[in-house]
C-alpha positions in Angstrom: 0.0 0.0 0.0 1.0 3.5 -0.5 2.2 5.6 1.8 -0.3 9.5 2.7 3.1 11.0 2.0 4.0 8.7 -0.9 1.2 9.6 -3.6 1.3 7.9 -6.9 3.0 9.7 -9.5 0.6 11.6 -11.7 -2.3 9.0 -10.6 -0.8 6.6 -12.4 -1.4 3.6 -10.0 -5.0 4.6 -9.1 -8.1 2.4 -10.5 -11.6 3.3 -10.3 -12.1 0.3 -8.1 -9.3 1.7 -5.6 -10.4 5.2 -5.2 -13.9 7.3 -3.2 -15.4 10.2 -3.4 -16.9 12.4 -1.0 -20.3 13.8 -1.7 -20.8 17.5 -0.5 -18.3 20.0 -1.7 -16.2 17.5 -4.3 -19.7 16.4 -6.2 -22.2 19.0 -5.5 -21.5 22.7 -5.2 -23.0 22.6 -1.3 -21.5 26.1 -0.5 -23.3 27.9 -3.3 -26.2 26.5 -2.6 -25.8 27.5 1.0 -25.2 31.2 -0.4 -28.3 30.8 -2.8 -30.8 30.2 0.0 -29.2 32.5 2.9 -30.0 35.5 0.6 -32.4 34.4 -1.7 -34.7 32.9 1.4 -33.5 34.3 4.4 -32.3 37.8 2.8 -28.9 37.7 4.4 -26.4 38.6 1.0 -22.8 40.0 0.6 -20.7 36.8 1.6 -18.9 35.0 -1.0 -17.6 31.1 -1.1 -13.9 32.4 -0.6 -15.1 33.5 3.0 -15.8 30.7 3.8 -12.7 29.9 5.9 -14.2 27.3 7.8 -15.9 23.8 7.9 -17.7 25.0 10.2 -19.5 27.9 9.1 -20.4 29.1 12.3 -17.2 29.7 13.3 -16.4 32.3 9.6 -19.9 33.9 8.8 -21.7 36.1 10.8 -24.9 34.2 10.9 -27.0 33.0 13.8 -26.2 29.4 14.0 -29.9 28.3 14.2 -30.2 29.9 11.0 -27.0 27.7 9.5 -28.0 24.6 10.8 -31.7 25.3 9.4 -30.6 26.3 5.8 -28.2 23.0 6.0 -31.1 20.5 7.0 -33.3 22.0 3.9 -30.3 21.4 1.7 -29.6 17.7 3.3 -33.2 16.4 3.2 -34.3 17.7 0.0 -31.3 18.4 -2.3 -33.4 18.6 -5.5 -35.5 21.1 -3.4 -32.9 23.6 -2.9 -31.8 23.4 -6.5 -28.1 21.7 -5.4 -25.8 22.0 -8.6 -23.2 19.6 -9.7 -19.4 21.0 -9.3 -18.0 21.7 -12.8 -17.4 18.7 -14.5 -18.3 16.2 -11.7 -21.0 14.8 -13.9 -19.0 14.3 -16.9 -16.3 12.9 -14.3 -18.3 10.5 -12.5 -20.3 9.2 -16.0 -17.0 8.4 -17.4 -15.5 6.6 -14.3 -18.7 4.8 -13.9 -18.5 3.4 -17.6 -15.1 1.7 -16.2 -16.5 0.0 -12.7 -17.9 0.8 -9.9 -17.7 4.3 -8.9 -18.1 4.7 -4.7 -19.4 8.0 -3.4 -19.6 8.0 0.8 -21.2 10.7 2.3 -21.2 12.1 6.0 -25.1 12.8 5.2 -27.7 11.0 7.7 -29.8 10.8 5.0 -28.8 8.4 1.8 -32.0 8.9 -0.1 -31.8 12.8 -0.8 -28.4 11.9 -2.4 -29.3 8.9 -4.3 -32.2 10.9 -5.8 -30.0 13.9 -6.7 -27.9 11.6 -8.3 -30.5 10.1 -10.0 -31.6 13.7 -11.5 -28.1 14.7 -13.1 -26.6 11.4 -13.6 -27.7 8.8 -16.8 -29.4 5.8 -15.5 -26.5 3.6 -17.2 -24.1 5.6 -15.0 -26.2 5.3 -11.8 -26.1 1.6 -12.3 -22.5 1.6 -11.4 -22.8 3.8 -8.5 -22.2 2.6 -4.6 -23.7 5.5 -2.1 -23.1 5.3 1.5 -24.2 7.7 3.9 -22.2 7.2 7.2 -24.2 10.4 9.2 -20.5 10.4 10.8 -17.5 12.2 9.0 -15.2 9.7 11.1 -17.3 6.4 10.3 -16.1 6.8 6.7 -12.6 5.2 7.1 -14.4 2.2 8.0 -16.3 2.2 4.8 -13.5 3.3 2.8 -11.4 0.0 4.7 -15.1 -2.7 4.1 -14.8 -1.4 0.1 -11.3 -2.2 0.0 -10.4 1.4 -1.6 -6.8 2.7 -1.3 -7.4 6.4 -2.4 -10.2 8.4 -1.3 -11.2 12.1 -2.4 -12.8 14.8 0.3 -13.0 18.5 1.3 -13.1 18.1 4.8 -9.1 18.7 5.8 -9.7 16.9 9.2 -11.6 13.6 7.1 -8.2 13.6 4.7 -5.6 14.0 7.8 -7.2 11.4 9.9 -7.4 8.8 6.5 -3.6 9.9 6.0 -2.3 8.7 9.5 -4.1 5.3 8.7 -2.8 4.8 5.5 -5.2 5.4 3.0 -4.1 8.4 0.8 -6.3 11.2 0.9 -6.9 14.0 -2.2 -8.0 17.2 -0.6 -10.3 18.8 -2.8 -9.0 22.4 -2.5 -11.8 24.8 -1.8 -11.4 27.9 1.0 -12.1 26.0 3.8 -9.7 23.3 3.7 -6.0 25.4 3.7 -5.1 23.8 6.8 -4.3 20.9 5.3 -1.2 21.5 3.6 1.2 18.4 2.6 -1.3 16.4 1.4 -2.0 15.9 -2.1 -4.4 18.1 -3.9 -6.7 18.6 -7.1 -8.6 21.4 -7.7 -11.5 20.4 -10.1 -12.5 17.2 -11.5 -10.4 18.0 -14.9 -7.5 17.1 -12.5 -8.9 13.9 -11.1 -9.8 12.8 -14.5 -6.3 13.3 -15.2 -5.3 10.9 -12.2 -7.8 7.8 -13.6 -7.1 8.6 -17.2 -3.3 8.7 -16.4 -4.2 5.1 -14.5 -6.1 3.5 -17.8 -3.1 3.8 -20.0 -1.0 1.2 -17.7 
């Protein structure tokens, strides 16, 4: 097994079978959606995704917390709902990998159906045939889903999630976005043209 510190070279031993995905904030644009409905619905504009410094957005926007955790429940139990958008080219991403095996997405969500059904909306049904969801409801039950799938390589945007998989030797890609700078020395990609790179790089061996 690799080691976190030891990252295949350009991707180039990574298999769709080997590698996860997190969900919220790698797949679908969960921030913007978070912007969309604090001003649209609760009239509270003027904050962009790059202040978003923190996980925890308590702890970067000046926002009552009830009203956080109220526009994050909306968004977690109906995703279609709240009009949750893909990242840029995680559909074309995830279609492609899924035409090569299984393609495993595990979520921190309680709720797995609001996902699937998302999924469901933006994905074709061929490529939703080769999906595996798993919704833990625990950022730190995943390593134990990641270790039951047998994956080697797993994707989040959660720094803590990708430093806690490092020290137990699965190699975490941090999925840069504003709130994850703390997590420097790991590997990175910054959009899905760059973890296509990593598979495509791994089909040509």
């Amino acid at each position: 097994m690799a080691a976190p510190d030891e990252p295949p070279v350009n991707g180039r031993a990574i298999a769709i079978e080997e590698i996860g995905f997190d969900f919220d904030g790698v797949i679908a644009d969960t921030a913007a959606n978070f912007i969309e409905l604090a001003c649209g619905r609760y009239g509270h504009c003027g904050f962009t995704a790059e202040q978003i410094t923190n996980f925890e957005f308590e702890h970067c926007l000046d926002l009552p917390p009830s009203l956080i955790n109220d526009i994050f429940t909306e968004i977690l139990t109906n995703s279609l709902g709240t009009d949750l958008q893909p990242i840029d080219g995680a559909i074309e991403g995830i279609s492609d990998f899924a035409r090569r095996g299984t393609v495993t997405i595990i979520t921190a969500r309680p709720l797995l159906q609001p996902v699937v059904d998302w999924l469901q909306r933006y994905l074709p049904p061929q490529a939703c045939r080769s999906l595996r969801v798993v919704a833990t409801g625990d950022h730190d039950d995943k390593l134990r889903h990641i270790r039951h799938y047998g994956l080697r390589y797993f994707i989040d945007d959660r720094a803590e999630t990708c430093l806690r998989l490092a020290r137990e030797e699965i190699v975490p890609f941090v999925f840069t976005q504003p709130w994850n700078a703390v997590a420097d020395g790991l590997p990175r990609v910054s959009g899905w043209e760059e973890i296509r790179g990593l598979l495509d790089a791994g089909e040509e061996q």
